[in-house]
Every structure is written in C-alpha cells, then in structure tokens.
N, C-alpha and C positions, 0 to 999 in steps of 0.2 A: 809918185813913189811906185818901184815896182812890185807887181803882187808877188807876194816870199814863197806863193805855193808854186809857181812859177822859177822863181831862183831855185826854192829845194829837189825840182825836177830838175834845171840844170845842172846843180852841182852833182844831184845822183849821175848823168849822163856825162859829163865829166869826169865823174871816178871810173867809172865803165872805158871810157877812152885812153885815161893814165893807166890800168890795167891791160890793156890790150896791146899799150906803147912801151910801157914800164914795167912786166910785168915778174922782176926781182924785186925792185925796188916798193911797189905795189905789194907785191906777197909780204915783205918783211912789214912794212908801214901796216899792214893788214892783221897781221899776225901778230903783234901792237896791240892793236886795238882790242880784238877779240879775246886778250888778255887782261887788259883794263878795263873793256866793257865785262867779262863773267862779272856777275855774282860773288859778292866775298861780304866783308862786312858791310858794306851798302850794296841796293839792288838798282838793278838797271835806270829805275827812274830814278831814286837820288843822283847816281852818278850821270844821269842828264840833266837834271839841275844844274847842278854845278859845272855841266859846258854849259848849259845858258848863260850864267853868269862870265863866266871865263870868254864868253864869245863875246859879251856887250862891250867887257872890258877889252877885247883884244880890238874889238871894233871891225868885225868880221861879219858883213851881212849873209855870207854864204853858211857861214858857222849858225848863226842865230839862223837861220831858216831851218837849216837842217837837224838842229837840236832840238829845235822846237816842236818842228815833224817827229822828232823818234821819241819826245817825253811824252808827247800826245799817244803815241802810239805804244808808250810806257804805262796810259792811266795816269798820266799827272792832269792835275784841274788847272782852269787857266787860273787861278786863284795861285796854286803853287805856283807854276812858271811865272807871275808877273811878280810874287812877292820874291823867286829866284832874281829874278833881274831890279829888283831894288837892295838889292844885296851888294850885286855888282854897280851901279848908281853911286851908294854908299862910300862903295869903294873906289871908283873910278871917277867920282866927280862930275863936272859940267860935261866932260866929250861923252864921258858913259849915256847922262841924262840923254844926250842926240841920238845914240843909238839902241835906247829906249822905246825910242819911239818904231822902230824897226820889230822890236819884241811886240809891240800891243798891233801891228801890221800884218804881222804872221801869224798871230792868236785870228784874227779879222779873219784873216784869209783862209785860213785852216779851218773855221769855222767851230773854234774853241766855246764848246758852252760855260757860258759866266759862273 
C-alpha cells in the first residue's frame, strides 16, 4: 500500500500543475472552495471531517490523504478522524470498509497520535 503522506504531497503537486495549466478553471474550482472551506456554522475541522467521510465514501485515496493532512492540521484527534470514517462505513457499506483501511494508513503515515 502506498504511503498517503506521499500521495498528499502528490496530489498538492498536482494541484499546483492544474493551476499553472488550468488556471480559470483552477481559480473558479478555487474560489469554491475557499468559500466552503470559511468558517460559518461549522469550523474548518468539522468541515474536514466530513470530506473524510465523503472521500471514503466516494472511494478517493487522493481525497482521503489529503483531508486527512488538512484535519490534522485542523486539530482533529485521530480518534475524531477514524470515528469520521465509521460514519462513512456506515454509510457506504462493504466498498467504504476497503477504503477504510486507506483512512487508518494515512493516520500511520501522518504520524497521527492515538
């Protein structure tokens, strides 16, 4: 399995190339985000929970690396992130449980204290 702290520096170096290539398309998808990610009734680390969840469910290992890196870097405990992705388990059934395992990979890797 590949180490996730490794895909989350791809995928950042990735975005950086779709910007440099894309970079209307990039600004809007950006400008998105930076909207959805503010601050409102939930704060940045809820609203990364719930891409944790949403990525196990979409079955996205570049999403679960990189969400996982930004709730870390939110203050979420690996406690919250793994109980977020039993949410999505719940919800997503057996394929979710597969990439479950992806979630406690990236906690490893990232060196998430228990």
């Amino acid at each position: 399995m590949e180490n996730m702290h490794e895909v989350f520096n791809e995928t950042n170096l990735n975005l950086g190339k779709f910007f440099k290539e894309f970079p209307r398309e990039m600004k809007a998808f950006g400008g998105m985000m930076e909207a959805i990610e503010a601050p409102g009734a939930l704060d940045g680390k809820q609203k990364e929970l719930i891409a944790i969840a949403l990525s196990i469910c979409a079955h996205c290992k570049w999403c679960i690396a990189y969400h996982v890196g930004q709730a870390l870097k939110q203050g979420a405990s690996r406690k919250e992130i793994t109980e977020a992705g039993w949410v999505a388990v719940l919800m997503g059934g057996g394929p979710s449980l597969m990439y479950f395992q992806l979630l406690e990979k990236a906690l490893d890797d990232f060196k998430a204290q228990k």
